[in-house]
ZAGUDO-949273 format. One line per field, with one value per residue (C-alpha): residue number from 1; y, x, z; residue in one letter. Coordinates in Angstrom, 1 decimal. Example, Ala and Ser with C-alpha at 12.3 -4.5 7.8 and 13.67 -1.06 7.14 Angstrom:
BEGIN
num: c(1:2) .
yy: c(-4.5:-1.1) .
xx: c(12.3:13.7) .
zz: c(7.8:7.1) .
residuo: c(a:s) .
end
This chain:
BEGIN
num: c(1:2:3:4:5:6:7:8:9:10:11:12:13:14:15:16:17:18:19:20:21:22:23:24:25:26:27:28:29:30:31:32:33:34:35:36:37:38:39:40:41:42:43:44:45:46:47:48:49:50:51:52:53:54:55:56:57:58:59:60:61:62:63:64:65:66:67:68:69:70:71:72:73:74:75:76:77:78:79:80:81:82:83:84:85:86:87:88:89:90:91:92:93:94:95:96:97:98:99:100:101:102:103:104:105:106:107:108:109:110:111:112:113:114:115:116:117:118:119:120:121:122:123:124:125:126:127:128:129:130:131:132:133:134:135:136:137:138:139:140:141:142:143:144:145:146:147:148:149:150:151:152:153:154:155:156:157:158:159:160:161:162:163:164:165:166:167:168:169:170:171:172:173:174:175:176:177:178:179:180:181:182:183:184:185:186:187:188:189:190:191:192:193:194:195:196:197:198:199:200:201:202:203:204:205:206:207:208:209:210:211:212:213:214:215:216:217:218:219:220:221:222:223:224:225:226:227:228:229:230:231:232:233:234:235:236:237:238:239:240:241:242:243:244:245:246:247:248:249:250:251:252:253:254:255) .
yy: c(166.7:165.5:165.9:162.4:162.1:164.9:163.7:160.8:159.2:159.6:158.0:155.0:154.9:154.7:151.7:149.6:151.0:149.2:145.4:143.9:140.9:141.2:142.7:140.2:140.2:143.0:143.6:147.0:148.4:147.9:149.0:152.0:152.3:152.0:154.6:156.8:157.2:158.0:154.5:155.6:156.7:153.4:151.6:153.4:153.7:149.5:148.7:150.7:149.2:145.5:146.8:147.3:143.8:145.7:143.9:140.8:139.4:136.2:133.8:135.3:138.9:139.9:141.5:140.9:141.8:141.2:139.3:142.4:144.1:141.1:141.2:144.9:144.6:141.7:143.9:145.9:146.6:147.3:143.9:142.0:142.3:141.1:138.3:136.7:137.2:135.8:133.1:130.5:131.2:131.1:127.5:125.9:126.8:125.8:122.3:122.6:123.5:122.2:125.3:128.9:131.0:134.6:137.4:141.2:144.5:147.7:150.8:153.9:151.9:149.1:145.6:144.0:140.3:140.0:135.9:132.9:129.1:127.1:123.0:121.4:119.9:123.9:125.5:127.7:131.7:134.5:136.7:135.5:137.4:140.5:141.0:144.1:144.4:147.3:147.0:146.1:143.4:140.9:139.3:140.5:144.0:144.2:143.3:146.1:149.0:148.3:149.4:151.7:155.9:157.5:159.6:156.1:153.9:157.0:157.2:153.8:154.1:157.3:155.3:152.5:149.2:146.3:143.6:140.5:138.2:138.2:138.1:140.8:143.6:147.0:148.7:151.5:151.4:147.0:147.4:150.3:147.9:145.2:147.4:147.7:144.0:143.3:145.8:144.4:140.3:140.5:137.5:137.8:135.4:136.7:134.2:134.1:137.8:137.9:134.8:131.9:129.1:131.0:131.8:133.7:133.6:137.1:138.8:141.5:141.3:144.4:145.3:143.8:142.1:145.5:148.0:149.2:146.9:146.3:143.0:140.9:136.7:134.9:130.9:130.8:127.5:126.0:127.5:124.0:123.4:126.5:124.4:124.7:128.3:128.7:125.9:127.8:130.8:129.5:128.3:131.4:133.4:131.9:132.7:136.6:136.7:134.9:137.2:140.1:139.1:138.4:142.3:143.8:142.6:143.5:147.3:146.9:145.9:148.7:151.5) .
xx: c(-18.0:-16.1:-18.0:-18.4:-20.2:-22.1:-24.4:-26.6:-24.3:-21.2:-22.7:-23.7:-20.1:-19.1:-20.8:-20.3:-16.3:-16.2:-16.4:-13.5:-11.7:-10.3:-13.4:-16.5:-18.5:-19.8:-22.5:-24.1:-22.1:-18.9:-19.9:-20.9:-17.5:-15.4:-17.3:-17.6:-21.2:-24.1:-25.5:-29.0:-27.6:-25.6:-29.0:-31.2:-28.6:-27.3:-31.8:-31.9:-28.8:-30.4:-33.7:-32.3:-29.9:-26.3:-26.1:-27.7:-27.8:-26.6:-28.4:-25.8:-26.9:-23.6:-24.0:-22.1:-21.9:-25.3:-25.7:-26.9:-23.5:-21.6:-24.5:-23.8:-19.7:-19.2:-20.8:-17.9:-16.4:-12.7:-12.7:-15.8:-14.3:-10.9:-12.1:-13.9:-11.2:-8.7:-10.3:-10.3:-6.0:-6.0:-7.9:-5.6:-2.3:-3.8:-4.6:-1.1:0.3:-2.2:-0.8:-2.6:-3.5:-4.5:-5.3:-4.9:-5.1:-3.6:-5.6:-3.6:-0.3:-2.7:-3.1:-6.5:-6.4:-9.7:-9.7:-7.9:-8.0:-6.9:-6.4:-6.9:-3.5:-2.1:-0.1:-2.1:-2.1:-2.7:-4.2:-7.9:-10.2:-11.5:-7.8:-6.1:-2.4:0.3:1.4:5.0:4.9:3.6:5.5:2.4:2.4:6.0:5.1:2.2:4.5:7.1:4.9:3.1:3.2:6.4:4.6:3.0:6.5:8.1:6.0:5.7:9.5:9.6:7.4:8.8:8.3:6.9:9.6:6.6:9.4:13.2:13.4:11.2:13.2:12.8:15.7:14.2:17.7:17.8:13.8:14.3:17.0:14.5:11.7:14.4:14.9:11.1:10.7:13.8:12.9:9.0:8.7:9.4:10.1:8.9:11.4:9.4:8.5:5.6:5.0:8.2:5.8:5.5:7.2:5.3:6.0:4.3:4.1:2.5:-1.3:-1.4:-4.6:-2.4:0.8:2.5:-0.5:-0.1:-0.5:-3.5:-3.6:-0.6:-0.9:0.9:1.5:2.6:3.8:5.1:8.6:9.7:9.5:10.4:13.1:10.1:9.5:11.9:10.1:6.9:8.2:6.8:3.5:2.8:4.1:1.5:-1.1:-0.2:-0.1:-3.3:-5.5:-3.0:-4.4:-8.0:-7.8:-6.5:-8.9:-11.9:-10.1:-9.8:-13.5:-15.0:-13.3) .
zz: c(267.3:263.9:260.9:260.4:263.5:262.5:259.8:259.1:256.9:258.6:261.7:259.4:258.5:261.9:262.4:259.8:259.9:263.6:262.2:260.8:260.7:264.5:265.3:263.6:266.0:268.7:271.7:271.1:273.9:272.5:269.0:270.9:272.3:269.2:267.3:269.9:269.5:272.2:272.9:272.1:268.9:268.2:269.0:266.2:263.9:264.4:264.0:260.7:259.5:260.4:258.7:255.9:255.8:256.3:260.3:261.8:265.1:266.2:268.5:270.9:271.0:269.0:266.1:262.6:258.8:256.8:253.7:252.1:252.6:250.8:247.6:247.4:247.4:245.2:242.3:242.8:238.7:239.9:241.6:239.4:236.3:237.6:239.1:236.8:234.0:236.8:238.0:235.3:235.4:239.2:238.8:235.9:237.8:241.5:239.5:238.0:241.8:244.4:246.3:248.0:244.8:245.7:243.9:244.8:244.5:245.7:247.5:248.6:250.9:251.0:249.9:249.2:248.7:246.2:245.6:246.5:246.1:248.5:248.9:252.2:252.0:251.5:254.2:256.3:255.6:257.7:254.7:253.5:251.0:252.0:254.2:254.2:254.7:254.0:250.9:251.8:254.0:251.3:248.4:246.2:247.9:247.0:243.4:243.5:245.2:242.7:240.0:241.9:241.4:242.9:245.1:246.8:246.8:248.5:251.1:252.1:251.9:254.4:256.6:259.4:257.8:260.4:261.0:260.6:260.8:261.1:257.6:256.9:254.4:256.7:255.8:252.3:250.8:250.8:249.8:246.7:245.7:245.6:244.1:241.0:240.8:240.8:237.8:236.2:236.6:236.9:239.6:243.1:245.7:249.1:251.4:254.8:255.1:256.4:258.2:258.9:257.7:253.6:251.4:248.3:244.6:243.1:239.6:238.1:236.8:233.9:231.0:228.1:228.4:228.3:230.2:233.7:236.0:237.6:240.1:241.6:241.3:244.1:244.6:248.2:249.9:252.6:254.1:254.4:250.6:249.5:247.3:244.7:244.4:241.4:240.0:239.9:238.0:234.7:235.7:237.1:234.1:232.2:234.5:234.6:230.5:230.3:233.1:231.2:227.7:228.3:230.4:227.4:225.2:227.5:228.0:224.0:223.5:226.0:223.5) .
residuo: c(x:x:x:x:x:x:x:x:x:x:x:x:x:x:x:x:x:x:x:x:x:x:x:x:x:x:x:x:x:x:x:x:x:x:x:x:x:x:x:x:x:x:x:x:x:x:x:x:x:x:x:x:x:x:x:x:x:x:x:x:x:x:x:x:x:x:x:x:x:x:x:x:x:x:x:x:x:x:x:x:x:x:x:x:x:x:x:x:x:x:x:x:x:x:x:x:x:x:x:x:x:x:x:x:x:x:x:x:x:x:x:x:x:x:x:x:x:x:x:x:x:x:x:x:x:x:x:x:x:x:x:x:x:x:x:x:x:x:x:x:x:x:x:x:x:x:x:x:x:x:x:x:x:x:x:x:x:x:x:x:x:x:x:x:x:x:x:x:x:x:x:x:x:x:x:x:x:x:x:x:x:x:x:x:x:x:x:x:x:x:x:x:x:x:x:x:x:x:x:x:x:x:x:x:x:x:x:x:x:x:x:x:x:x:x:x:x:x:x:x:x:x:x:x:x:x:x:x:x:x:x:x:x:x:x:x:x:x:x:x:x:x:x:x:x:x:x:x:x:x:x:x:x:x:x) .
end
């Protein structure tokens, strides 16, 4: 038996590691299954997590993320304090775009997409808040791994990169080039990478307008009108220095 399995908390872990986004919504049985847990022991462990507000049941029988979970994440400081500083930029340049607006972060060789405004009238995207995606397959990821610790851009270079799309940038020689170019010119346009419907416009978020970076802002539109993505370099300069300046002074004002 792993360690994790093991101990009270580690089975707790189990269960609330087995729902995510392809996975919402599970019977018992199958939550069981993917934690590799006794069912008797997925059964107490699921009714204490419910108890307590972490998992509900549905009228169904399935069961899904509780409220409680959601009250307990959004207090998150990496993300809290980055989204409300963000969020009043990410609103002006969505008025000044009437395109997708997302926010996000990186963890480890991951992307974490922490906000986003979105139009009814905006293309469709296969990242939402909450989404997790390797940090290179995303304009924004690219922006993130390009200012990201050697010892992280190396091994997501070392690594196979997933071809999302025929355009997708796999080869590490074509994508270290590109890292370069990011550092160099700041604003990256991700030409269909990850999906053939987008194409992203990304930039650096940093804790002054010359701190480390901290968040990437991305605009992304419609493949079809990607004509306009050089057009949206300077709104969304203006976005980055304005989250970078209001981060700066908070960083400046905690001291």
């Amino acid at each position: 038996m792993s360690t994790t399995q093991s101990t009270a908390a580690g089975k707790v872990l189990l269960v609330l590691s087995a729902f995510d986004r392809e996975h919402p919504a599970q019977p018992l049985s199958e939550i069981a299954q993917r934690t590799g847990l006794a069912l008797s022991t997925t059964h107490r462990v699921v009714a204490e997590l419910a108890a307590w507000g972490a998992l509900e049941r549905a009228e169904d029988g399935l069961w899904h993320v509780g409220l409680r979970l959601w009250e307990i994440a959004s207090g998150c400081p990496r993300t809290q304090i980055l989204r409300d500083t963000a969020l009043p930029f990410m609103q002006d340049l969505y008025e000044a775009t009437h395109e997708n607006i997302q926010l996000a972060v990186r963890e480890g060789t991951e992307l974490v997409f922490v906000e986003r405004i979105a139009g009814h009238r905006s293309v469709q995207l296969l990242t939402m808040v909450g989404s997790r995606f390797p940090v290179g397959s995303t304009g924004m990821g690219r922006v993130l791994l390009a200012h990201a610790p050697h010892d992280i851009q190396e091994e997501v270079l070392e690594s196979p990169l997933r071809a999302w799309t025929p355009h997708t940038v796999t080869n590490p020689k074509t994508l270290r080039a590109q890292l370069d170019r990011i550092r160099r010119e700041q604003v990256f346009v991700s030409d269909r990478q990850l999906s053939e419907d987008t194409v992203a416009v990304a930039a650096p978020v940093r804790i002054g307008r010359s701190g480390p970076v901290s968040a990437a802002l991305g605009i992304v539109v419609a493949a079809r009108t990607a004509s306009r993505a050089r057009g949206l370099r300077e709104p969304l300069l203006r976005a980055v220095y304005g989250i970078s300046d209001e981060l700066g002074k908070r960083a400046r004002s905690a001291v």
